[in-house]
ZAGU-633282 format. One record per residue (C-alpha): residue in three letters; residue number from 1; z, x, y. Coordinates in steps of 0.001 Angstrom, whole numbers. Layout:
REM ZAGU-633282
type = Ala, seq = NUM, w = Z, u = X, v = Y
...
This chain:
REM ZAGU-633282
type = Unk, seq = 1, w = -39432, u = 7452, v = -34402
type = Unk, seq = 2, w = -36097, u = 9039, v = -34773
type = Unk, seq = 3, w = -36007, u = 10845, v = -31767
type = Unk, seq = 4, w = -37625, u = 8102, v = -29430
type = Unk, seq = 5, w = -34441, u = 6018, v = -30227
type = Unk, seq = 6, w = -32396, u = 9451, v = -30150
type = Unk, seq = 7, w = -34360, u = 9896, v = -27088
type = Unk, seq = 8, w = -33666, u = 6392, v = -25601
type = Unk, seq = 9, w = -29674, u = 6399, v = -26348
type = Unk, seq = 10, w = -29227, u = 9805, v = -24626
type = Unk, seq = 11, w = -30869, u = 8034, v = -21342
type = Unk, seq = 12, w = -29240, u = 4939, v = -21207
type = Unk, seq = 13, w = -25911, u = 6931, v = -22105
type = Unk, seq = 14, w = -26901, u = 8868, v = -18983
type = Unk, seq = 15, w = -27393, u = 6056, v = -16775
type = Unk, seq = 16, w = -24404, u = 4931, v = -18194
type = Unk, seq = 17, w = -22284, u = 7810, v = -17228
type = Unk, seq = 18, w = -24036, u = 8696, v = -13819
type = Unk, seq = 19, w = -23638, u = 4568, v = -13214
type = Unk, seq = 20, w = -19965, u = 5569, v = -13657
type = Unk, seq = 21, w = -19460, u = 8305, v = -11427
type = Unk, seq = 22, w = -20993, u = 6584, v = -8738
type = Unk, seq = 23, w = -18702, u = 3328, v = -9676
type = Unk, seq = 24, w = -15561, u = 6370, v = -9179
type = Unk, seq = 25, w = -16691, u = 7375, v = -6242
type = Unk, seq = 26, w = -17242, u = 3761, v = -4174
type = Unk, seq = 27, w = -13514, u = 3038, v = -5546
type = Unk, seq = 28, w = -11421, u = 5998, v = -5904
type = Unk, seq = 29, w = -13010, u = 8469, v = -3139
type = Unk, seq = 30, w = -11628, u = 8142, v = 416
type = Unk, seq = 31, w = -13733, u = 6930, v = 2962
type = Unk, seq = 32, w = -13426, u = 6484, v = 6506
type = Unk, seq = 33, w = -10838, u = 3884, v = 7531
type = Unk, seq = 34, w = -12198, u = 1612, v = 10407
type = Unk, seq = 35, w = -9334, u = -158, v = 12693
type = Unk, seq = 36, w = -9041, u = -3745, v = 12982
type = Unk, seq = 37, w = -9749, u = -3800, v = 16397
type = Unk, seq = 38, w = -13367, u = -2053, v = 16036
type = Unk, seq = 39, w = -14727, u = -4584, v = 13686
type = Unk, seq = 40, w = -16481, u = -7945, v = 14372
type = Unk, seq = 41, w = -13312, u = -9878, v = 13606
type = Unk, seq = 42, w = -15140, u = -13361, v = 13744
type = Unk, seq = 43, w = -16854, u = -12115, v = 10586
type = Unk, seq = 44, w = -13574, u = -11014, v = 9178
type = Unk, seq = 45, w = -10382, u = -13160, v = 7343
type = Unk, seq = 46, w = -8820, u = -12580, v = 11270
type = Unk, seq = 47, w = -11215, u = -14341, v = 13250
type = Unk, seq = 48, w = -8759, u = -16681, v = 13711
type = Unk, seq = 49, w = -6196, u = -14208, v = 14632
type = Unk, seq = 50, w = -8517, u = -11858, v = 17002
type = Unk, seq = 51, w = -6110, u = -12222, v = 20378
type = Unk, seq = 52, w = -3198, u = -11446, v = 18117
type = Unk, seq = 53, w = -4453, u = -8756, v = 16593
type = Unk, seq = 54, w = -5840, u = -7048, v = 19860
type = Unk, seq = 55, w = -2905, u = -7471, v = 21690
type = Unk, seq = 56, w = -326, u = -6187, v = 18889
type = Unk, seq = 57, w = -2665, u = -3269, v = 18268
type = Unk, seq = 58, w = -2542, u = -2815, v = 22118
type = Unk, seq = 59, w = 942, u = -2262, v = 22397
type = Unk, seq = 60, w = 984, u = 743, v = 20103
type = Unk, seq = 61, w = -1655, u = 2378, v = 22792
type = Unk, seq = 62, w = 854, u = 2703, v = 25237
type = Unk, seq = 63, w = 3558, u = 4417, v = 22985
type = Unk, seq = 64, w = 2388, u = 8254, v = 21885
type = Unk, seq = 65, w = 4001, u = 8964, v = 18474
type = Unk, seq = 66, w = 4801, u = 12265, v = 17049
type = Unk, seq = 67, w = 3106, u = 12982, v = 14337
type = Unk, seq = 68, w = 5111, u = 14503, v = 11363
type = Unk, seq = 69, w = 4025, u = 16091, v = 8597
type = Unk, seq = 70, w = 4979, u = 17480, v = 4908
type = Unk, seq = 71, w = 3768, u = 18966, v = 2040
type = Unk, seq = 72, w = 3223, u = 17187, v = -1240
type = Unk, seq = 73, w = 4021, u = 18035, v = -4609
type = Unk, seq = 74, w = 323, u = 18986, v = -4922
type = Unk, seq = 75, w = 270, u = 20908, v = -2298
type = Unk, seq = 76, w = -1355, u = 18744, v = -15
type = Unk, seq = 77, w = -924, u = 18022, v = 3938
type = Unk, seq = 78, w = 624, u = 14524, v = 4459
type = Unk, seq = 79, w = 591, u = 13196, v = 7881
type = Unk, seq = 80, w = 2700, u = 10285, v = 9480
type = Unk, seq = 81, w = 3198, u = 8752, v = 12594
type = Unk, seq = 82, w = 6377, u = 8621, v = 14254
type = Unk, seq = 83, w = 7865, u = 6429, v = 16856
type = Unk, seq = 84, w = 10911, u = 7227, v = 18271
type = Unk, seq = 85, w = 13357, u = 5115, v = 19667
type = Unk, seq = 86, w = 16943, u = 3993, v = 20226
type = Unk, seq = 87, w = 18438, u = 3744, v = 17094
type = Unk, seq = 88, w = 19616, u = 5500, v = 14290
type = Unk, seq = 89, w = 17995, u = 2989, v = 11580
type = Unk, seq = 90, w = 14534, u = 4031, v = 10318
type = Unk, seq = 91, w = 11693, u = 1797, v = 8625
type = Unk, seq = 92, w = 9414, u = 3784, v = 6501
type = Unk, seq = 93, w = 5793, u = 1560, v = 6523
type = Unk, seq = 94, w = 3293, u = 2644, v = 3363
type = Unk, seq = 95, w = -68, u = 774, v = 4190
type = Unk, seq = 96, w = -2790, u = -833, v = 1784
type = Unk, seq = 97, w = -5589, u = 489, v = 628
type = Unk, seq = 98, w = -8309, u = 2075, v = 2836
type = Unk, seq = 99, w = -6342, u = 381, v = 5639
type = Unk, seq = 100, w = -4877, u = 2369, v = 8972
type = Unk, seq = 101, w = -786, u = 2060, v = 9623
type = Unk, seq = 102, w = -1618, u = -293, v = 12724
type = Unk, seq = 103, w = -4557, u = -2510, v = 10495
type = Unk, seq = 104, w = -1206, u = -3681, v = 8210
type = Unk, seq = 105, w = 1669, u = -3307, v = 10725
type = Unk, seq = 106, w = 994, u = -4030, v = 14256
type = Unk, seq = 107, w = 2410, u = -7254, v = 14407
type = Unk, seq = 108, w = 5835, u = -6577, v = 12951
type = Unk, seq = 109, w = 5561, u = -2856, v = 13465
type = Unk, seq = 110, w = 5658, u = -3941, v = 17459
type = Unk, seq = 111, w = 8799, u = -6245, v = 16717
type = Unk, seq = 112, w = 10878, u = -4031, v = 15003
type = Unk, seq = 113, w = 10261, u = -1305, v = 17809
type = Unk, seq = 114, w = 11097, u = -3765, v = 20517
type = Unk, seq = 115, w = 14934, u = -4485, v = 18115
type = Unk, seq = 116, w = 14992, u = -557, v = 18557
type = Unk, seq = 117, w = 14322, u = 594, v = 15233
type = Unk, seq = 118, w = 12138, u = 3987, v = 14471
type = Unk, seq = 119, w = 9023, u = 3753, v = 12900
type = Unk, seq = 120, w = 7259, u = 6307, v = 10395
type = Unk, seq = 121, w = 4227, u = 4893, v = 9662
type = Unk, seq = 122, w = 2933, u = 6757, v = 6427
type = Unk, seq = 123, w = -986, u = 8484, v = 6582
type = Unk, seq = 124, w = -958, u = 7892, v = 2641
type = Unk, seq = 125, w = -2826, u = 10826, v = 660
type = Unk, seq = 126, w = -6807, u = 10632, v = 1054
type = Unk, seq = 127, w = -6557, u = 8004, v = 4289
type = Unk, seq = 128, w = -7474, u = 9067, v = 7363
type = Unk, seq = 129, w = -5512, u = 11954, v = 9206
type = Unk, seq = 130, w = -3679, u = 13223, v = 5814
type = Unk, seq = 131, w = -5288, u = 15626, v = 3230
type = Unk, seq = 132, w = -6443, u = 14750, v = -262
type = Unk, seq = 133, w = -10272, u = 13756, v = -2174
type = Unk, seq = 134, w = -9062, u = 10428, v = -4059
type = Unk, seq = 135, w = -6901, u = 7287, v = -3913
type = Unk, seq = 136, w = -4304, u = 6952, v = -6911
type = Unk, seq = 137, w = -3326, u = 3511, v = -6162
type = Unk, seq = 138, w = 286, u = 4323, v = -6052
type = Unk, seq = 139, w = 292, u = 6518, v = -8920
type = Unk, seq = 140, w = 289, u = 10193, v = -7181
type = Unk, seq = 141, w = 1359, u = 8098, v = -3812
type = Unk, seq = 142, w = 5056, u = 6673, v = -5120
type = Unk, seq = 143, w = 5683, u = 10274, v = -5480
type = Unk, seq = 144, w = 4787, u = 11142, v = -1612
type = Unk, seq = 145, w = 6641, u = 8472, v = -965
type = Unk, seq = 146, w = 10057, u = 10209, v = -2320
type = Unk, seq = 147, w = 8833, u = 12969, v = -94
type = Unk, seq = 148, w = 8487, u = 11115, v = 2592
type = Unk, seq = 149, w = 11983, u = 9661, v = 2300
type = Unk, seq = 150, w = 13965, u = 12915, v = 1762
type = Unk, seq = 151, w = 11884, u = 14393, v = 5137
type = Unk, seq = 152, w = 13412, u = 11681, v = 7047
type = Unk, seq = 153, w = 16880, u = 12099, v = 5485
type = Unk, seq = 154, w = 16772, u = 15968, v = 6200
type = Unk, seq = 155, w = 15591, u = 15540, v = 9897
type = Unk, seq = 156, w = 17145, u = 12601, v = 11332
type = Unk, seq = 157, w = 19892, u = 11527, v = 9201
type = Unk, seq = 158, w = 19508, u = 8106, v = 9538
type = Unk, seq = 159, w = 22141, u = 5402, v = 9107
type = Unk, seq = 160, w = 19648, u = 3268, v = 7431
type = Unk, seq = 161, w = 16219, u = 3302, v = 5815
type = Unk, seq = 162, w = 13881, u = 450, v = 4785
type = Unk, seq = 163, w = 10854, u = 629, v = 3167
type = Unk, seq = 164, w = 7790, u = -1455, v = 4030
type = Unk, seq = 165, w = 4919, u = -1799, v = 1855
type = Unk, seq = 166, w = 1651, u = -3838, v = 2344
type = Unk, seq = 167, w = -750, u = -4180, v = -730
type = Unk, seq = 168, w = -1179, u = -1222, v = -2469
type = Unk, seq = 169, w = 1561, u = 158, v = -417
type = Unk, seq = 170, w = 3977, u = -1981, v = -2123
type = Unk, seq = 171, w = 3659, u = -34, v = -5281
type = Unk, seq = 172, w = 3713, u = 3237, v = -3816
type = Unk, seq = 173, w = 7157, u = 2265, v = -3083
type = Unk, seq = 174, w = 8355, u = -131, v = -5817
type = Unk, seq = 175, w = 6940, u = 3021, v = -8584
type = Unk, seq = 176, w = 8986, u = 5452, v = -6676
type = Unk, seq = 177, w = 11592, u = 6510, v = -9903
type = Unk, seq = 178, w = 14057, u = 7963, v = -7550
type = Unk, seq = 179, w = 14339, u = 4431, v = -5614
type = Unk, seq = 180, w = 17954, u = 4220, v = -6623
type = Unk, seq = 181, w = 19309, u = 7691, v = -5994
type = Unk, seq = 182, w = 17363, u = 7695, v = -2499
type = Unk, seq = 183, w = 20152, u = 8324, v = 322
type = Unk, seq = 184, w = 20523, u = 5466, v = 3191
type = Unk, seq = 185, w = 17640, u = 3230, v = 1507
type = Unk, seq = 186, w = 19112, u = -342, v = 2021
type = Unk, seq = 187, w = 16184, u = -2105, v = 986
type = Unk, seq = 188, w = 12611, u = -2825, v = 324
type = Unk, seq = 189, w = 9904, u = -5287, v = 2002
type = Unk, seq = 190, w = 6810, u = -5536, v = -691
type = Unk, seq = 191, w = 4042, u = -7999, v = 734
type = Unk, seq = 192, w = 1343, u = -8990, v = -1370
type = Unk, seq = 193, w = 2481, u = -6235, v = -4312
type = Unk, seq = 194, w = -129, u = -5888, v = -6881
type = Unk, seq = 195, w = 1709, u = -5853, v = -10403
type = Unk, seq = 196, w = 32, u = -2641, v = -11819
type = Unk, seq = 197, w = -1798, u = 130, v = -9844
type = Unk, seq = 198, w = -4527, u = -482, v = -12510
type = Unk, seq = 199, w = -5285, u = -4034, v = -11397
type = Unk, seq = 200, w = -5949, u = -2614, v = -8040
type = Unk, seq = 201, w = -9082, u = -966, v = -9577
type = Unk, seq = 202, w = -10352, u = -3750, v = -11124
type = Unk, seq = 203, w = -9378, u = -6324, v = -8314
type = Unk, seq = 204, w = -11515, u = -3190, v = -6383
type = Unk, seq = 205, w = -14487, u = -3455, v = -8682
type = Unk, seq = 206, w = -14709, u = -7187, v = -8484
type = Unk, seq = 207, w = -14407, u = -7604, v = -4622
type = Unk, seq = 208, w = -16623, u = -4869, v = -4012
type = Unk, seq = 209, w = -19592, u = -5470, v = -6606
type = Unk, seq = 210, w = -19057, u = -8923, v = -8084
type = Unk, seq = 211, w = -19619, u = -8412, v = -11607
type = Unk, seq = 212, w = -18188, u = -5290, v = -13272
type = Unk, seq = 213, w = -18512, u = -5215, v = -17025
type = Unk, seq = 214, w = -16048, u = -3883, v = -19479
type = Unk, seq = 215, w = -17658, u = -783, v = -20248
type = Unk, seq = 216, w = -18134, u = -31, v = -16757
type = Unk, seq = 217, w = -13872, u = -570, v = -16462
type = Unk, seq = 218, w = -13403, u = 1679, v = -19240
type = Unk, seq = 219, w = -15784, u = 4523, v = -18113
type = Unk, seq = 220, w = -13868, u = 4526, v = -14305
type = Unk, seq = 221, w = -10908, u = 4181, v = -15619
type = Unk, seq = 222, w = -11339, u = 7278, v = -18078
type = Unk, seq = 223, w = -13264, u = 9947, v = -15057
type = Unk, seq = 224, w = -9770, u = 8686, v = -13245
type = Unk, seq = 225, w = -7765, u = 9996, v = -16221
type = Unk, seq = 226, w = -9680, u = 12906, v = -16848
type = Unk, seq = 227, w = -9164, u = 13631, v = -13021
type = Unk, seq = 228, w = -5137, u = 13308, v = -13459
type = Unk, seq = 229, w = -4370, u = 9642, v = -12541
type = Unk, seq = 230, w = -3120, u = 8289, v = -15543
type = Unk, seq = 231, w = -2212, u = 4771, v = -15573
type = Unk, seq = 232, w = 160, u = 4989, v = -18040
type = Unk, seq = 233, w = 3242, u = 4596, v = -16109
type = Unk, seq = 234, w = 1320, u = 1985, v = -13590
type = Unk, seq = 235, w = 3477, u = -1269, v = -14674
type = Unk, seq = 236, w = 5576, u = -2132, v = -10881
type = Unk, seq = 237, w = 6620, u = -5278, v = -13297
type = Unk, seq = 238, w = 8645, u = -2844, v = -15570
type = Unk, seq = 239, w = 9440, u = -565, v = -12993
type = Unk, seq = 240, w = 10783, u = -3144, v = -11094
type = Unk, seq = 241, w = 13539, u = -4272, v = -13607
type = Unk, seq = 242, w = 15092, u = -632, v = -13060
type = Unk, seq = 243, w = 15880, u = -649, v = -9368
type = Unk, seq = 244, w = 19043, u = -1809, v = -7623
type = Unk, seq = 245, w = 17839, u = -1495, v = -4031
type = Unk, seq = 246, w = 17110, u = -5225, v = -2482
type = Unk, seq = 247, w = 14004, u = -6356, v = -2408
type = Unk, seq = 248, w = 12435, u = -9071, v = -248
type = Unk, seq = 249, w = 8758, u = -10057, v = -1500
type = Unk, seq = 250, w = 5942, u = -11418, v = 427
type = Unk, seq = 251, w = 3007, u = -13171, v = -867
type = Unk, seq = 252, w = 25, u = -15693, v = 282
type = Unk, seq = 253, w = -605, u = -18079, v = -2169
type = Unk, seq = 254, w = -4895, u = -17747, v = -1382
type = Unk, seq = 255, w = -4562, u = -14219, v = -1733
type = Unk, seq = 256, w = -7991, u = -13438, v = -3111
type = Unk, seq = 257, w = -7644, u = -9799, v = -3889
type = Unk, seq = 258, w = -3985, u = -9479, v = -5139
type = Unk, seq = 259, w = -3398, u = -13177, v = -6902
type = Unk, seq = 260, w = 260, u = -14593, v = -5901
type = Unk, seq = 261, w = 961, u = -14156, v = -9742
type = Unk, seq = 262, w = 1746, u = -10522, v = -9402
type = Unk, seq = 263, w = 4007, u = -10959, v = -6679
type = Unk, seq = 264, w = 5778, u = -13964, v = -8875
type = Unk, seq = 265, w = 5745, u = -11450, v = -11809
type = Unk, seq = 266, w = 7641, u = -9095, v = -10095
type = Unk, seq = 267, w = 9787, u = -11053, v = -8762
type = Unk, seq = 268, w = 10800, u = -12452, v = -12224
type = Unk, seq = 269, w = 11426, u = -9194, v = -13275
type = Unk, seq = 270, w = 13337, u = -7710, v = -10205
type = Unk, seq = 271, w = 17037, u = -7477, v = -9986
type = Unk, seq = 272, w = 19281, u = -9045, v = -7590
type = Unk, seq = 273, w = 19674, u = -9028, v = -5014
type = Unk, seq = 274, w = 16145, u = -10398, v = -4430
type = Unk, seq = 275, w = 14075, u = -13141, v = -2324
type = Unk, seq = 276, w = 10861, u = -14592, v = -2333
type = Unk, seq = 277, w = 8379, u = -16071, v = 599
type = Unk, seq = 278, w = 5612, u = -17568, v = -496
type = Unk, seq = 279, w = 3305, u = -18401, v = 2927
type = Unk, seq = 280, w = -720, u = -20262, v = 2342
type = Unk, seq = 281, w = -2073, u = -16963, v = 4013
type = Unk, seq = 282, w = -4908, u = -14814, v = 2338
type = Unk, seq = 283, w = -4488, u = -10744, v = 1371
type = Unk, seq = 284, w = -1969, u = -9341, v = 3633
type = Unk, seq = 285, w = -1818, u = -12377, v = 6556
type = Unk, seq = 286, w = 1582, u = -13909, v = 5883
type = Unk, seq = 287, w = 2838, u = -11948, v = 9558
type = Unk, seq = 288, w = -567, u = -13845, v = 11000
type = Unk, seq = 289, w = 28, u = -17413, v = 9145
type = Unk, seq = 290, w = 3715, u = -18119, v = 9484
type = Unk, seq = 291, w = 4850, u = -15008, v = 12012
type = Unk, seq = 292, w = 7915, u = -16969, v = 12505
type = Unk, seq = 293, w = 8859, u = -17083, v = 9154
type = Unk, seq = 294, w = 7970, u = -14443, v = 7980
type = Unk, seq = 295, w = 9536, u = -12370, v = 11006
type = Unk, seq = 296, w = 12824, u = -13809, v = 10985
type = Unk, seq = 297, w = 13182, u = -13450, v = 7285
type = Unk, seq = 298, w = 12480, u = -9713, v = 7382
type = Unk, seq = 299, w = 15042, u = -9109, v = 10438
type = Unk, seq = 300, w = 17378, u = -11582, v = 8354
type = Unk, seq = 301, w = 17436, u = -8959, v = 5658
type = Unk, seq = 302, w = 17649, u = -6384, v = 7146
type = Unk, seq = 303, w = 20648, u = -7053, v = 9013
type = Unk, seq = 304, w = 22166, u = -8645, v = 5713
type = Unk, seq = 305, w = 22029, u = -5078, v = 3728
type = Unk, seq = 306, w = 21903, u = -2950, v = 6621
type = Unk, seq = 307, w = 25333, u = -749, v = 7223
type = Unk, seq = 308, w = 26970, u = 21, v = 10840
């Protein structure tokens, strides 16, 4: 009788563990991004935004970037794409998760070209053209994206950088710990930040599967440490109180994926200089809902904190 129950506690610990490992791999392991403009977008949050989208995506078509490249702490191939233009003044764009440059920054990505500023559009780690097996939800990423920062310094000594995040990419940047010594940043754009990598992965598990118990959490959460992403350090809500750079946050209040309370916690939290716009658009749509708004508040601040 002993080792029947022995017998049935090994196997359901299996399952448990397998169950898992497969859980790991929908989340953490890249997979193949799929542009906006390829999907059915009437089944999508954009089917109400499917000209704009096409014809902002379009625009890029026309321009060939450079593609730039460095090496990561790790050791890994990072790729970017660069668009060059007539300006000294840079913006540095960090995208979402499993999302292309273009899916997150089309729309103002074509706007701030057209004012004349370059764009570097950031390949994060294990996304499409750059190297790397799993996503670390800005944990291993807010270290690329110091890298990324000093490359741009050392080539092109810009006059000004500003960093753009969307999603996830908003805590690759806000987690960076060298924000404040970085040379010629002038200031940071988070929309829709989440307030703790961690949350991505449960946000993750919920959108993706529904219902995700505890255990299931814990066991993900644990492969992930035993692989090297540690969430220790995760917290963009502390982080945040330690950086002087400005910040101007973006967030829908029916995001369903990233709740509006992170953003607000953040914000709390954040130092001034700092601003707030809060828009009714879902994940990552505030350009799409209020592009007006939203626009002109992002050029506003960048020409406040910008230097000649």
């Amino acid at each position: 009788m002993v080792y029947i129950i022995l017998g049935i506690v090994l196997f359901l610990l299996l399952i448990y563990v397998i169950n898992c490992i497969i859980v790991y791999r929908i989340i953490f392991r890249r997979n193949k991004e799929i542009p906006l403009v390829d999907l059915d977008l009437s089944k999508t949050q954009y089917k109400d935004f499917e000209n704009e989208v096409r014809t902002y995506t379009s625009f890029f078509n026309n321009i060939e970037p450079e593609i730039v490249e460095i090496k990561s702490y790790d050791n890994l191939i990072l790729k970017g794409y660069y668009y060059k233009n007539t300006s000294n003044d840079f913006v540095i764009m960090f995208h979402g998760y499993r999302a292309t440059p273009l899916n997150n920054f089309a729309v103002m990505g074509k706007l701030l070209y057209e004012k004349g500023y370059n764009l570097l559009m950031i390949v994060e780690r294990s996304h499409g053209i750059s190297e790397g097996k799993d996503i670390t939800f800005g944990v291993k990423e807010s270290k690329d994206s110091h890298s990324w920062i000093e490359f741009v310094n050392n080539k092109y000594n810009p006059n000004n950088i500003f960093l753009y995040g969307v999603s996830m990419g908003s805590a690759v940047i806000l987690l960076n710990k060298s924000l404040n010594e970085e040379k010629n940043v002038r200031g940071i754009i988070a929309d829709c930040p989440l307030d703790r990598s961690k949350h991505a992965v449960t946000f993750g598990l919920k959108r993706k599967m529904k219902f995700i118990p505890f255990l299931t959490v814990f066991g993900v959460l644990l492969i992930a440490r035993l692989k090297g992403i540690s969430f220790k350090d995760d917290m963009v809500y502390e982080r945040v109180k330690n950086i002087n750079v400005p910040i101007l946050f973006i967030h829908g209040r029916n995001d369903d994926l990233i709740p509006i309370k992170n953003g607000r916690n953040i914000f709390n939290n954040a130092n001034e200089p700092k601003k707030m716009i809060e828009t009714e658009a879902l994940h990552a749509m505030s350009i799409y809902y209020k592009l007006d708004l939203v626009s002109n508040e992002i050029f506003e601040f960048i020409n406040k904190y910008k230097e000649n």
